[in-house]
Structure formats: C-alpha cells, structure tokens
mmCIF file of the N, C-alpha and C atoms, coordinates in Angstrom:
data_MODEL
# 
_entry.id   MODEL 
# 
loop_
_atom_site.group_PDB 
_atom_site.id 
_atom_site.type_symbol 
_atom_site.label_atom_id 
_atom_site.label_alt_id 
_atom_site.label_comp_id 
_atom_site.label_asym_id 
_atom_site.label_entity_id 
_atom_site.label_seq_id 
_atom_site.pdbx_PDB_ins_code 
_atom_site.Cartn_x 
_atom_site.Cartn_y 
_atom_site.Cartn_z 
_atom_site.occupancy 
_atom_site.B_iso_or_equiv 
_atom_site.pdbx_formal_charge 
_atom_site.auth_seq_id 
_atom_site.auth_comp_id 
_atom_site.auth_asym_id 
_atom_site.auth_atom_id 
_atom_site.pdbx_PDB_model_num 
ATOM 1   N N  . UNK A 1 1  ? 0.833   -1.183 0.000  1.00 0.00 ? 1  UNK A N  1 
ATOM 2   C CA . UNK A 1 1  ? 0.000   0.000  0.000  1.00 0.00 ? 1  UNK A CA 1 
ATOM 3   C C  . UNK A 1 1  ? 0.876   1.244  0.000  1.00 0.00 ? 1  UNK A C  1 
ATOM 4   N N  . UNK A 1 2  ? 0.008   2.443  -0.468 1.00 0.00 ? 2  UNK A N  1 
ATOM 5   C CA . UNK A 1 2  ? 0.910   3.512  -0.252 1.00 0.00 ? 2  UNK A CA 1 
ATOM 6   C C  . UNK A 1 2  ? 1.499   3.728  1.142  1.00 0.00 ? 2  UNK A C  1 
ATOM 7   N N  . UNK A 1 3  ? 2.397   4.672  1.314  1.00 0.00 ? 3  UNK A N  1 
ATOM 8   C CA . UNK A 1 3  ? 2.375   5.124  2.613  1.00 0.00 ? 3  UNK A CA 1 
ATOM 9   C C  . UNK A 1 3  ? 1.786   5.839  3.162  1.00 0.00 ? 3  UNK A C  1 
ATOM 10  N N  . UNK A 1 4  ? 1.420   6.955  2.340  1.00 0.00 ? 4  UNK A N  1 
ATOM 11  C CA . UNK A 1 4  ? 0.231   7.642  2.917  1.00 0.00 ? 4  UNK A CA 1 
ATOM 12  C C  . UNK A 1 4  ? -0.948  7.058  3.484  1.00 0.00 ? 4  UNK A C  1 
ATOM 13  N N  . UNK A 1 5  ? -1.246  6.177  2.507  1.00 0.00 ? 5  UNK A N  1 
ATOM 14  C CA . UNK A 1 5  ? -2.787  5.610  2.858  1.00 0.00 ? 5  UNK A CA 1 
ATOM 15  C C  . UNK A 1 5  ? -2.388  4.912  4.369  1.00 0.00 ? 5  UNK A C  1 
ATOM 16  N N  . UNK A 1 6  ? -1.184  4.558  4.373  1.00 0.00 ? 6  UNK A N  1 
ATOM 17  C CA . UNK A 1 6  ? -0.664  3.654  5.657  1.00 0.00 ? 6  UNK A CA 1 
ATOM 18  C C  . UNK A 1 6  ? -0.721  4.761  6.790  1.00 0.00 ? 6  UNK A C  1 
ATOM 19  N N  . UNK A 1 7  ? 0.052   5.790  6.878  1.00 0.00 ? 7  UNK A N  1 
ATOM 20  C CA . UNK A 1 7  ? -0.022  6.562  7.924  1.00 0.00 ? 7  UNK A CA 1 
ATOM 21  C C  . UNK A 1 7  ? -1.104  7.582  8.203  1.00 0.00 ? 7  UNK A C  1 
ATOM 22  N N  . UNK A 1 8  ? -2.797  7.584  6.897  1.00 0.00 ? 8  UNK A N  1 
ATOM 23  C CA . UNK A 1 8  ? -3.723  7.689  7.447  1.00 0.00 ? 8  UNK A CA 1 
ATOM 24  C C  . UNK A 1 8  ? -4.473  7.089  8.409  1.00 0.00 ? 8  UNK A C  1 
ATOM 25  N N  . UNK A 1 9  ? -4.298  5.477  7.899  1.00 0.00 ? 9  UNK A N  1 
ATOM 26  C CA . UNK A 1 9  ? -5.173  4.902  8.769  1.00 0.00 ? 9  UNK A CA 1 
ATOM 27  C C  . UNK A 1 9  ? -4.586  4.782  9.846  1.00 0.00 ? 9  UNK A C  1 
ATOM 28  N N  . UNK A 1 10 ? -3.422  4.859  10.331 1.00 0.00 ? 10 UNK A N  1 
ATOM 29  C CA . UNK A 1 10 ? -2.630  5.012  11.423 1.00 0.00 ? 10 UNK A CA 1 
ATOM 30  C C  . UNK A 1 10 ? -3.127  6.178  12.127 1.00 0.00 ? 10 UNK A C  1 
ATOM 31  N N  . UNK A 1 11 ? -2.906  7.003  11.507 1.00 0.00 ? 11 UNK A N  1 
ATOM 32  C CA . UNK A 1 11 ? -3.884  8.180  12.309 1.00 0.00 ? 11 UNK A CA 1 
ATOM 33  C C  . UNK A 1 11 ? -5.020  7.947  12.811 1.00 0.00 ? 11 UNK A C  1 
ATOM 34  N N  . UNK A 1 12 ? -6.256  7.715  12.169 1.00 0.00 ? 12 UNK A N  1 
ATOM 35  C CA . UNK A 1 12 ? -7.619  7.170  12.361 1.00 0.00 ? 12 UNK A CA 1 
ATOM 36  C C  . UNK A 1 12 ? -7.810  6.011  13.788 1.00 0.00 ? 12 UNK A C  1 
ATOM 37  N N  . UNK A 1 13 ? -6.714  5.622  13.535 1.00 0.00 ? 13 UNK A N  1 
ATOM 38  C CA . UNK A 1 13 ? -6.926  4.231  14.518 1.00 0.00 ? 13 UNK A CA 1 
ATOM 39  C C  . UNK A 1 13 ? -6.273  4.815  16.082 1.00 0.00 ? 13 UNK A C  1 
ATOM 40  N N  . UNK A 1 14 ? -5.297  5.785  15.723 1.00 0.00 ? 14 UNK A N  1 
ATOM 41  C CA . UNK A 1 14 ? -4.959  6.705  17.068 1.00 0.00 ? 14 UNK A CA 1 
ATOM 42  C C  . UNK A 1 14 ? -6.307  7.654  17.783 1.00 0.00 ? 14 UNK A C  1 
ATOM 43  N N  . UNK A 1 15 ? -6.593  8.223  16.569 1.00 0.00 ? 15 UNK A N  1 
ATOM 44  C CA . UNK A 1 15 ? -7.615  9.214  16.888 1.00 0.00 ? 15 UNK A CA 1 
ATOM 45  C C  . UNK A 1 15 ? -8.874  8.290  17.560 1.00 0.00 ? 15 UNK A C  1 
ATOM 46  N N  . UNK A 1 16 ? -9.616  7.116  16.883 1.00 0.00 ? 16 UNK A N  1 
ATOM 47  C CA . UNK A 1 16 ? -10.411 6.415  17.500 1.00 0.00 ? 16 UNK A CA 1 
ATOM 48  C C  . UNK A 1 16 ? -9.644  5.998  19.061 1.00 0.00 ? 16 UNK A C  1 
ATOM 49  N N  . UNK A 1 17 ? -9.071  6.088  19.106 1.00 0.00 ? 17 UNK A N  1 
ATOM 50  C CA . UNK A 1 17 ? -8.728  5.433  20.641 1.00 0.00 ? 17 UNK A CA 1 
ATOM 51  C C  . UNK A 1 17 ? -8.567  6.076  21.599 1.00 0.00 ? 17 UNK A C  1 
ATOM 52  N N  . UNK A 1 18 ? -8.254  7.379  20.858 1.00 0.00 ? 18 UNK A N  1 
ATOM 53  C CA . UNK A 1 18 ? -8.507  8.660  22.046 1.00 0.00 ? 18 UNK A CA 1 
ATOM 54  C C  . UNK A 1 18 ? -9.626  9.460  22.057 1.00 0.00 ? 18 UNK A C  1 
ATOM 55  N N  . UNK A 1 19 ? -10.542 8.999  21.125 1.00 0.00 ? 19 UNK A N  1 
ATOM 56  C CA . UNK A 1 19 ? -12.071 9.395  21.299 1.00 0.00 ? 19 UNK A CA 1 
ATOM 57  C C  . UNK A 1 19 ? -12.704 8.304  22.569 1.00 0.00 ? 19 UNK A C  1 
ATOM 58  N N  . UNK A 1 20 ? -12.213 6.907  22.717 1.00 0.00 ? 20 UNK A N  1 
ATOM 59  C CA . UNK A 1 20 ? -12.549 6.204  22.704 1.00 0.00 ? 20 UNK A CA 1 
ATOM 60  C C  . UNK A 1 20 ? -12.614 6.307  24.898 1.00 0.00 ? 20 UNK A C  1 
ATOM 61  N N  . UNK A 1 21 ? -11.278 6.840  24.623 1.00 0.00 ? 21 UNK A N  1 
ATOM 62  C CA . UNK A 1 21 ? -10.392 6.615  25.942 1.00 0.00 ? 21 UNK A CA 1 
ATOM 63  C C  . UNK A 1 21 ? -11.193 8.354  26.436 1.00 0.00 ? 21 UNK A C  1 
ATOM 64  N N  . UNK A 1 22 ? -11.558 9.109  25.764 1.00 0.00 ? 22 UNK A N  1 
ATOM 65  C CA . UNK A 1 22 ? -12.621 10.855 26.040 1.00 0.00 ? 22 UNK A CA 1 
ATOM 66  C C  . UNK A 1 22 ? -13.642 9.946  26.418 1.00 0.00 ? 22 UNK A C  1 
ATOM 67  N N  . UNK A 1 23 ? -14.082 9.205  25.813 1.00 0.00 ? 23 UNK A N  1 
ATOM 68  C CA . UNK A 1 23 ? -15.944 9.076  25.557 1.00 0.00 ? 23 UNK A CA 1 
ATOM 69  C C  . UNK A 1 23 ? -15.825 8.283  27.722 1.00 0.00 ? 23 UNK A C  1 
ATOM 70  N N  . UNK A 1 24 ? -14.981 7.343  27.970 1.00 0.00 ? 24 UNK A N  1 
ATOM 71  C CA . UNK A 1 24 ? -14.723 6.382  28.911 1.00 0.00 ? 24 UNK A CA 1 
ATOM 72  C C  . UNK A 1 24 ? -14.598 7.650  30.462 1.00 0.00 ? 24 UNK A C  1 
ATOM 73  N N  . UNK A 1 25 ? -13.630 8.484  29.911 1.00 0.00 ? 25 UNK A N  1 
ATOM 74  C CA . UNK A 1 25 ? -13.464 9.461  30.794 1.00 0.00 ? 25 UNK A CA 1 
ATOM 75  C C  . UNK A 1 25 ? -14.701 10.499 31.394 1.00 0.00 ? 25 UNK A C  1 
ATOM 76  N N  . UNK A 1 26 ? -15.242 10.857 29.977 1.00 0.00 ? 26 UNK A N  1 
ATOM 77  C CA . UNK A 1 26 ? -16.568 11.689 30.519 1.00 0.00 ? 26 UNK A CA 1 
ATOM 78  C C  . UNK A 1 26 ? -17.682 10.598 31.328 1.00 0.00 ? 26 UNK A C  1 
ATOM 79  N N  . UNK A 1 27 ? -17.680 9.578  30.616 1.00 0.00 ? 27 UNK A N  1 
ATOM 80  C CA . UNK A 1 27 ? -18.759 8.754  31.390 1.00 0.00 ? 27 UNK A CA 1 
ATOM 81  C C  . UNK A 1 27 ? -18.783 8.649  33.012 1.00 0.00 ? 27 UNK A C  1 
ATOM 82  N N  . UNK A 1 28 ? -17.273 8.397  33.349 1.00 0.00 ? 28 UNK A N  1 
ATOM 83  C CA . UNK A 1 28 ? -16.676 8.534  34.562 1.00 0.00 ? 28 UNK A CA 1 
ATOM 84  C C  . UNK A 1 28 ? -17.294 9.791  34.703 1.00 0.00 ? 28 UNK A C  1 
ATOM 85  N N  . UNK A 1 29 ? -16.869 10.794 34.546 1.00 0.00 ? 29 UNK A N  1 
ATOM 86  C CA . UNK A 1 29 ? -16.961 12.279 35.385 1.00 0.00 ? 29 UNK A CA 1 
ATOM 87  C C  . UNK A 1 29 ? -18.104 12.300 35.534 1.00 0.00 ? 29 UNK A C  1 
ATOM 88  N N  . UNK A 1 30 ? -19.177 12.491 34.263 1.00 0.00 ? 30 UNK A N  1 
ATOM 89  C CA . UNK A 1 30 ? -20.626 12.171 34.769 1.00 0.00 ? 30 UNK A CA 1 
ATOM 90  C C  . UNK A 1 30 ? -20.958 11.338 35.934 1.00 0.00 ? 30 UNK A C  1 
ATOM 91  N N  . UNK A 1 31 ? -20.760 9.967  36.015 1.00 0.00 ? 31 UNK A N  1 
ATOM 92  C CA . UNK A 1 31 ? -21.200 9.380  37.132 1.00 0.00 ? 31 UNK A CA 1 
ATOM 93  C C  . UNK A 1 31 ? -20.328 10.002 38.665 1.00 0.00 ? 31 UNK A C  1 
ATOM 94  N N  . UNK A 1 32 ? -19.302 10.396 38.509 1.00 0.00 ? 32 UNK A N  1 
ATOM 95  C CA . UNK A 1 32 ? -18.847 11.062 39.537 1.00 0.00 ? 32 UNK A CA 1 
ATOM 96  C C  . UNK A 1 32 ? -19.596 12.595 39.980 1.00 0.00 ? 32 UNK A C  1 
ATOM 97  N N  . UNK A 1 33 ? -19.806 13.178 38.332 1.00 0.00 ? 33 UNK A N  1 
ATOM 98  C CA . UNK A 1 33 ? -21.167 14.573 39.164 1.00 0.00 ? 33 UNK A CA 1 
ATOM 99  C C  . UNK A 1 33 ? -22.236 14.341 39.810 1.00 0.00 ? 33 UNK A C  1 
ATOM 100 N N  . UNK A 1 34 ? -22.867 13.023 39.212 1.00 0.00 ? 34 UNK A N  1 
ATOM 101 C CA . UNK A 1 34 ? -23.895 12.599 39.637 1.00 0.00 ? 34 UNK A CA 1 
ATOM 102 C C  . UNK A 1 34 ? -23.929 12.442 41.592 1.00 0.00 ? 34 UNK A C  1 
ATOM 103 N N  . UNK A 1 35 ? -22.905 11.763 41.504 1.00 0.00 ? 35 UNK A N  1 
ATOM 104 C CA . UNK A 1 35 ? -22.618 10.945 42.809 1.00 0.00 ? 35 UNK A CA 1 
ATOM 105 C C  . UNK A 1 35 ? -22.682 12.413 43.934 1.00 0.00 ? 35 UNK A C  1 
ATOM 106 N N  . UNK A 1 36 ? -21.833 13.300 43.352 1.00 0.00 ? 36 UNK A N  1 
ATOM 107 C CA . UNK A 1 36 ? -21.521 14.288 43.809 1.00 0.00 ? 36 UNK A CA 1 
ATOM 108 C C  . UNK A 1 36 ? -23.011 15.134 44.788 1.00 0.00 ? 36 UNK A C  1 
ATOM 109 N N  . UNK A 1 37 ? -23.654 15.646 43.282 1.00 0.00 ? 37 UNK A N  1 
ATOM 110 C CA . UNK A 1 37 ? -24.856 16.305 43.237 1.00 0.00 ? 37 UNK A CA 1 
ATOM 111 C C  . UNK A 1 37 ? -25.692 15.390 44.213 1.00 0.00 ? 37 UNK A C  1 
ATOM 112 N N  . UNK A 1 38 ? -26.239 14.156 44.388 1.00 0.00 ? 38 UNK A N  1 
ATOM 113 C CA . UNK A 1 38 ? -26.809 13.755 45.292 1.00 0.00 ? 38 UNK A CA 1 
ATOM 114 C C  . UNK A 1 38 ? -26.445 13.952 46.264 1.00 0.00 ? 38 UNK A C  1 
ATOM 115 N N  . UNK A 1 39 ? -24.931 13.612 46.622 1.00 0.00 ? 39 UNK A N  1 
ATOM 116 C CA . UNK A 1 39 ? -24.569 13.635 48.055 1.00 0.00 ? 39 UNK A CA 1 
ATOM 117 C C  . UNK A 1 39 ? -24.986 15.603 49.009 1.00 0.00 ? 39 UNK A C  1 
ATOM 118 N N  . UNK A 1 40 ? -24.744 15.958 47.821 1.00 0.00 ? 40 UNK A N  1 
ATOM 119 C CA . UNK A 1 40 ? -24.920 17.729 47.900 1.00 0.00 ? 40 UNK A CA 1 
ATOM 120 C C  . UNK A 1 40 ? -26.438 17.231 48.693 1.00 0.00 ? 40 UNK A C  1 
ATOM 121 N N  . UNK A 1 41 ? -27.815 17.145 47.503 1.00 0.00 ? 41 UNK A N  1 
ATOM 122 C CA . UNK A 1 41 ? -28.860 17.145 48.262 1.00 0.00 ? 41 UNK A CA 1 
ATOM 123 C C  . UNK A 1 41 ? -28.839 16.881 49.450 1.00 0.00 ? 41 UNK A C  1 
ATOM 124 N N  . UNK A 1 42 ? -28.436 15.272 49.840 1.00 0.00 ? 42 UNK A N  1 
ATOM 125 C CA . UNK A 1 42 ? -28.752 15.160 51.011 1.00 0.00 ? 42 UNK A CA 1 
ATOM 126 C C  . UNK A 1 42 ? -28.015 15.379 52.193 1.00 0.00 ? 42 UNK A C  1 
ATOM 127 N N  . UNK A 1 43 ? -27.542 16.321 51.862 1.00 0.00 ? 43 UNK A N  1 
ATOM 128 C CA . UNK A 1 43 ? -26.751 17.433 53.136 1.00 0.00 ? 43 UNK A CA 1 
ATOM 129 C C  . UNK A 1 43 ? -27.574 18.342 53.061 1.00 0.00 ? 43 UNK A C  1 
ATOM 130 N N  . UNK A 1 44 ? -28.160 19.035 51.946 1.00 0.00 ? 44 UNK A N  1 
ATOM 131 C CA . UNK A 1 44 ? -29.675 20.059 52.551 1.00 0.00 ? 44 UNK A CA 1 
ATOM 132 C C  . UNK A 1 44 ? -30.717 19.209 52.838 1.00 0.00 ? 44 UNK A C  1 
ATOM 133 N N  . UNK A 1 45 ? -30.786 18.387 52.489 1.00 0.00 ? 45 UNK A N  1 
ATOM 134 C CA . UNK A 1 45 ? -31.551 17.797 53.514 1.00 0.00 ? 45 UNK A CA 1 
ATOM 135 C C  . UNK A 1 45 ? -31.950 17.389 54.840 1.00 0.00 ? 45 UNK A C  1 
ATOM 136 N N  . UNK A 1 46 ? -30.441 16.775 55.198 1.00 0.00 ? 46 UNK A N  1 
ATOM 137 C CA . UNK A 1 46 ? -30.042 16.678 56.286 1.00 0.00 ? 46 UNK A CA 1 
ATOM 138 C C  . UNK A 1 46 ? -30.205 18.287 56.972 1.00 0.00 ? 46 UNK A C  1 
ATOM 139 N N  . UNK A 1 47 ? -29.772 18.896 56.419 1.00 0.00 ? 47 UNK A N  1 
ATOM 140 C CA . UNK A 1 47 ? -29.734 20.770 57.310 1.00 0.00 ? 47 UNK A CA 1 
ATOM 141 C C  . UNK A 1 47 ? -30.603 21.091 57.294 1.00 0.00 ? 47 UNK A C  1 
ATOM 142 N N  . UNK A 1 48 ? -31.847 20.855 56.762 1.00 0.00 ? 48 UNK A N  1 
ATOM 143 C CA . UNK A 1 48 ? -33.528 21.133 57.245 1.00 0.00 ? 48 UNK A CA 1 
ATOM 144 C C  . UNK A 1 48 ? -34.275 20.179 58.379 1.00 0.00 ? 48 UNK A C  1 
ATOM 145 N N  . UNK A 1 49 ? -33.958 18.905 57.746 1.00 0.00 ? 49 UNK A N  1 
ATOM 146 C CA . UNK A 1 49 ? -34.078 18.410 59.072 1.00 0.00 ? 49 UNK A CA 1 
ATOM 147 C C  . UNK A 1 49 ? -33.582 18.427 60.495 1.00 0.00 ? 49 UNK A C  1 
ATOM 148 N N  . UNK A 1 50 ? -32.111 18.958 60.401 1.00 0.00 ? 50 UNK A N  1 
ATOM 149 C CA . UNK A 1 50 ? -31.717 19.341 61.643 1.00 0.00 ? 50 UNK A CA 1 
ATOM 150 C C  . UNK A 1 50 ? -32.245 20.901 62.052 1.00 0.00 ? 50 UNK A C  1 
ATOM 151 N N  . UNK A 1 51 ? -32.468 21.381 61.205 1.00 0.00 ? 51 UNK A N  1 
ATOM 152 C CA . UNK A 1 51 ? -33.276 22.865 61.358 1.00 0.00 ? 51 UNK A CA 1 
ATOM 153 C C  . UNK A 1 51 ? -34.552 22.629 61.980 1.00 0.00 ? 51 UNK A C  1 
ATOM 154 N N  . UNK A 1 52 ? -35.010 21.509 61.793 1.00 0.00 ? 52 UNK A N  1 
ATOM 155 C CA . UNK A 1 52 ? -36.428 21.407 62.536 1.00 0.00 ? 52 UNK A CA 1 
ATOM 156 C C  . UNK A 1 52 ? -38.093 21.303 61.830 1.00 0.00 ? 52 UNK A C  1 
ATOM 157 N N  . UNK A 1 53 ? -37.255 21.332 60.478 1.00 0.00 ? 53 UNK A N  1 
ATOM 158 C CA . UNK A 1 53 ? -38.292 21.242 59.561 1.00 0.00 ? 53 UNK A CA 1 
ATOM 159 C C  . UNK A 1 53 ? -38.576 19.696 59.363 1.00 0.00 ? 53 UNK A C  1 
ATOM 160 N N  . UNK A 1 54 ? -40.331 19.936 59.026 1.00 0.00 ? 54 UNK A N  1 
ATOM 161 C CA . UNK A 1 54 ? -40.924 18.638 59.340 1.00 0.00 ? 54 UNK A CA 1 
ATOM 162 C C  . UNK A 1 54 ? -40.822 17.763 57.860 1.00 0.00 ? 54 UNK A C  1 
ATOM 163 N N  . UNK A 1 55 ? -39.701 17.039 57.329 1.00 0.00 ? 55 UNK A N  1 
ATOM 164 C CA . UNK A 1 55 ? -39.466 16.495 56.468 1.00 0.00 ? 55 UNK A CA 1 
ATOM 165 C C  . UNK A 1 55 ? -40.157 15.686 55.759 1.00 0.00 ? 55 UNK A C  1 
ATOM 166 N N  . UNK A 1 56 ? -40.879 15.054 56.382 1.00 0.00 ? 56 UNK A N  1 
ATOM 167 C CA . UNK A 1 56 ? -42.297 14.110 55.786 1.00 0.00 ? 56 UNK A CA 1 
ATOM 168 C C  . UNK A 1 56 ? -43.310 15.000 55.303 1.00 0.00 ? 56 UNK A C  1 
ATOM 169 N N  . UNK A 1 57 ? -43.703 15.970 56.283 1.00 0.00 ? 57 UNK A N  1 
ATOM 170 C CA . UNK A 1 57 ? -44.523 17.034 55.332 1.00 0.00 ? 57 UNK A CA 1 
ATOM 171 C C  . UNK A 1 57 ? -43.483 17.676 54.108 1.00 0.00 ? 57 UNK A C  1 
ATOM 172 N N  . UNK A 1 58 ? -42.514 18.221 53.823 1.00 0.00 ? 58 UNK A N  1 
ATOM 173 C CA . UNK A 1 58 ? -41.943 18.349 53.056 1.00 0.00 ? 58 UNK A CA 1 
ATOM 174 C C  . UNK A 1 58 ? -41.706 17.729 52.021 1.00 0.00 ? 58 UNK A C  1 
ATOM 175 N N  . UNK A 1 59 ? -41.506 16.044 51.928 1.00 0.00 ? 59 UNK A N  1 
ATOM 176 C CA . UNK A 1 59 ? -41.531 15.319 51.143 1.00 0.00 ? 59 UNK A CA 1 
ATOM 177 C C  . UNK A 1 59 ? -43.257 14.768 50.399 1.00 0.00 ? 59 UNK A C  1 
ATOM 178 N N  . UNK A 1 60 ? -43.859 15.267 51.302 1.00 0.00 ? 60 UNK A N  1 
ATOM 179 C CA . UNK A 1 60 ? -45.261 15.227 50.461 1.00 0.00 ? 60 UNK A CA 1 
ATOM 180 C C  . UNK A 1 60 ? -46.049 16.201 49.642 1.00 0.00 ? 60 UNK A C  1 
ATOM 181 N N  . UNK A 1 61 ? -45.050 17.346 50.157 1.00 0.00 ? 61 UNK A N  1 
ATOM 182 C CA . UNK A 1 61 ? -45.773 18.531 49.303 1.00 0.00 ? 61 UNK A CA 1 
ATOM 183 C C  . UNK A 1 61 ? -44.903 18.462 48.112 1.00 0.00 ? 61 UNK A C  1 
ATOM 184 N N  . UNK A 1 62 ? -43.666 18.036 48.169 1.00 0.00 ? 62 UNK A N  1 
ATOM 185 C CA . UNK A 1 62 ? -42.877 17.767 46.564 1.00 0.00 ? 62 UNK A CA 1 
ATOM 186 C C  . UNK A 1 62 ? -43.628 16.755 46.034 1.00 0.00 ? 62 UNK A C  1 
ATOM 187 N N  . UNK A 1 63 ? -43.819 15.324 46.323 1.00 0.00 ? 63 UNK A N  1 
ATOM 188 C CA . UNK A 1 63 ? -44.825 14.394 45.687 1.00 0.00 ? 63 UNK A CA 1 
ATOM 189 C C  . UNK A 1 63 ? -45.979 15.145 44.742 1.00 0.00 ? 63 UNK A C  1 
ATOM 190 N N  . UNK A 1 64 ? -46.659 15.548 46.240 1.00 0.00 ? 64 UNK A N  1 
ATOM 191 C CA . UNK A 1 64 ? -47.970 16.544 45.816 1.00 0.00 ? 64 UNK A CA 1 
ATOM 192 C C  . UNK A 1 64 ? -47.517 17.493 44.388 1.00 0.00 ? 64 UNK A C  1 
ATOM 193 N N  . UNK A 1 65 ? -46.164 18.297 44.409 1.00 0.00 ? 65 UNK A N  1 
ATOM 194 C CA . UNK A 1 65 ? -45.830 19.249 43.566 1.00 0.00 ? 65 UNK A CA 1 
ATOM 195 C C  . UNK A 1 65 ? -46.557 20.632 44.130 1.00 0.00 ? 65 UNK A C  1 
ATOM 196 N N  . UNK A 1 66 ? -47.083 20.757 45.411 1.00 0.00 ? 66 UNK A N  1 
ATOM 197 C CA . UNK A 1 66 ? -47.760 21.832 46.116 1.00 0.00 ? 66 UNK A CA 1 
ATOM 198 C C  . UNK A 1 66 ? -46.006 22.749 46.379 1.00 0.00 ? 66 UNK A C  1 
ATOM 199 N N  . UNK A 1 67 ? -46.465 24.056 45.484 1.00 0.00 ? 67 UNK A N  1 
ATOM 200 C CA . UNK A 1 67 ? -45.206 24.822 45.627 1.00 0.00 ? 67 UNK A CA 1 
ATOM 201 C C  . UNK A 1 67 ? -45.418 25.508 47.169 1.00 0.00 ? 67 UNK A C  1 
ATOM 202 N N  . UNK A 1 68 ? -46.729 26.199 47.134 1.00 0.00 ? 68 UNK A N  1 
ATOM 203 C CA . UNK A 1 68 ? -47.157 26.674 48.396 1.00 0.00 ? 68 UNK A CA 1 
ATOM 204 C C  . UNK A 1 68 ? -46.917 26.001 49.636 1.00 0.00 ? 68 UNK A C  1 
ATOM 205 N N  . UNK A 1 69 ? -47.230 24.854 49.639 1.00 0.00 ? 69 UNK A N  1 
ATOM 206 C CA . UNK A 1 69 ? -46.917 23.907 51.316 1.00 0.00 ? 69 UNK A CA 1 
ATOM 207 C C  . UNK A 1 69 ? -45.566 23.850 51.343 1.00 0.00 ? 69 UNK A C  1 
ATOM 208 N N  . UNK A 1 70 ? -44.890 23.616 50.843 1.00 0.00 ? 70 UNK A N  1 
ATOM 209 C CA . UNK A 1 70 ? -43.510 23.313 50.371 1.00 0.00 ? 70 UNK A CA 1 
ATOM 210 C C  . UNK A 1 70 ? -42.995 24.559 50.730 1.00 0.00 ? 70 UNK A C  1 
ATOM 211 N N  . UNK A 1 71 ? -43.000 25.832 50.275 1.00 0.00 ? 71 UNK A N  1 
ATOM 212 C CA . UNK A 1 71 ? -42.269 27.434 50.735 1.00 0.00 ? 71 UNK A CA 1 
ATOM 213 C C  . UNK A 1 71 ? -42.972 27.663 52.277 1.00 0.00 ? 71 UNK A C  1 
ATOM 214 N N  . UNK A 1 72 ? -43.908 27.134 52.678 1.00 0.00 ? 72 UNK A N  1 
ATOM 215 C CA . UNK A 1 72 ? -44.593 27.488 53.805 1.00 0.00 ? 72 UNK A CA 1 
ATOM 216 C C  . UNK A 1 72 ? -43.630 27.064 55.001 1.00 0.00 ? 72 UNK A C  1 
ATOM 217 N N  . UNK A 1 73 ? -43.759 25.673 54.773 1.00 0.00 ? 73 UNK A N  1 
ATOM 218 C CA . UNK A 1 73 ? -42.930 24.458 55.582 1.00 0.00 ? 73 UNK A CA 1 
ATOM 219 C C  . UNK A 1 73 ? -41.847 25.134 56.060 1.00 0.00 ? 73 UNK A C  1 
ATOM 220 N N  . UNK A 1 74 ? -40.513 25.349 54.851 1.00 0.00 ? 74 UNK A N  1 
ATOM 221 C CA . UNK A 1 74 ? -39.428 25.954 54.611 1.00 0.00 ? 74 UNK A CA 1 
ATOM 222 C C  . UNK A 1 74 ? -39.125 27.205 55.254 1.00 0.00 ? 74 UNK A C  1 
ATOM 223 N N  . UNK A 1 75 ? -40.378 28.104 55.170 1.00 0.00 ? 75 UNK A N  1 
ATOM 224 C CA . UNK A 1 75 ? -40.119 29.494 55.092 1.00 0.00 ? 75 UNK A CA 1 
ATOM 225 C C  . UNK A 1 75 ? -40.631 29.986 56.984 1.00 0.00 ? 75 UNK A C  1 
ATOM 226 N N  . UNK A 1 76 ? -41.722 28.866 56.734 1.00 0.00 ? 76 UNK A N  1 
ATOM 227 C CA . UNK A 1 76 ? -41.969 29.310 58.472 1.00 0.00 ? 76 UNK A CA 1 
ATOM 228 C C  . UNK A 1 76 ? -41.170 28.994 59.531 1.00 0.00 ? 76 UNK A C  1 
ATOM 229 N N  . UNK A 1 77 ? -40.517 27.932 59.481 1.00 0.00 ? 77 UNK A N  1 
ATOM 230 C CA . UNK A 1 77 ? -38.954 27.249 60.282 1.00 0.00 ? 77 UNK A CA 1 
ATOM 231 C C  . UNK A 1 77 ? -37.864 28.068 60.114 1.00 0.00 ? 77 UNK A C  1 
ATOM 232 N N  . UNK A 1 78 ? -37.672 28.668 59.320 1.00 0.00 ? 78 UNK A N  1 
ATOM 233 C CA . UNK A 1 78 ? -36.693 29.700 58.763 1.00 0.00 ? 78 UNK A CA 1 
ATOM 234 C C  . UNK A 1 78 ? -37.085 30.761 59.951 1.00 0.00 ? 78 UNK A C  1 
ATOM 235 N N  . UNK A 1 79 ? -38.299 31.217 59.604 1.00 0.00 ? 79 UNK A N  1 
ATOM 236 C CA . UNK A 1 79 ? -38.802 32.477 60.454 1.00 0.00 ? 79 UNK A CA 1 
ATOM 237 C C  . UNK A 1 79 ? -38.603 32.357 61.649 1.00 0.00 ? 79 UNK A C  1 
ATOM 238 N N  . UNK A 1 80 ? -39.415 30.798 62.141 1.00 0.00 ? 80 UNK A N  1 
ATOM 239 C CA . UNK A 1 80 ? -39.412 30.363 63.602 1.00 0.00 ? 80 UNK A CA 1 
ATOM 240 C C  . UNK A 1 80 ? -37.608 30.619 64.567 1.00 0.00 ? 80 UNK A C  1 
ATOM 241 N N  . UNK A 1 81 ? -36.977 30.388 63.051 1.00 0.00 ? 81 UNK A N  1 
ATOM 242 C CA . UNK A 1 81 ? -35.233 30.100 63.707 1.00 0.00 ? 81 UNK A CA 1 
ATOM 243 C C  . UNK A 1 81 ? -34.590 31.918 64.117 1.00 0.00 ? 81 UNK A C  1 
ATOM 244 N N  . UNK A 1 82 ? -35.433 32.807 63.292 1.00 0.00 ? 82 UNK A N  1 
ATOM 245 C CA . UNK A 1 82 ? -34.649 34.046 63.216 1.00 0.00 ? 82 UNK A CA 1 
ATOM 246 C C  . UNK A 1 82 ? -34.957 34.820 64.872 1.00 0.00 ? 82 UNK A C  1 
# 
C-alpha cells in the first residue's frame, strides 16, 4: 500500500482510541457529578431536618408538587429560627 494511505489509517486508529479513551473518561466524570450532586442534596436535607423542619410534610408537598406547602414548611422554620 501507499504510505500515505498507511499513515492515514494510522492516524484514524490513534484518533479512535482517544475518542474512545474521552468518551470512557466523561462517562466517569458524569457518574462522579452525579454521585456528587446527590450527596450535595442530602446534606440540605439533612440541614432542614436538623433545622427542625418537618421532612415528611416536606416530602409530600414535593410528591404533591404543592409549591405553596412546600415554601410554607421551609419558610416558616426559617422564620421560627430568626
């Protein structure tokens, strides 16, 4: 074969492997933001519940999707704390 054609596909077959070895890496980081971002939540979570907020009502007005019970909950424990 030519050489060129030789040290294209040589290229190609580098380049696939470091797409290959990107694509492996982001997947990682994603599942590591992921991991991350949850653990985040449930440290505000944890800090409302140690705030005194009633978490079961809280978790039912998100179910519910009730924005109102949900800022109430939040906002009156807040108040109660100031």
């Amino acid at each position: 074969m030519n050489s060129n054609i030789d040290r294209l596909e040589q290229s190609i077959q580098a380049k696939i492997k470091k797409r290959d070895a990107l694509t492996e890496q982001i997947k990682s980081d994603e599942a590591r933001l992921k991991k991350m971002k949850n653990a985040e939540i449930v440290n505000q979570v944890n800090a409302l519940a140690d705030g005194g907020v009633d978490m079961p009502k809280v978790m039912e007005a998100i179910r519910e999707k009730d924005l109102d019970a949900l800022l109430t909950l939040i906002t009156e424990k807040g108040a109660a704390n100031d």
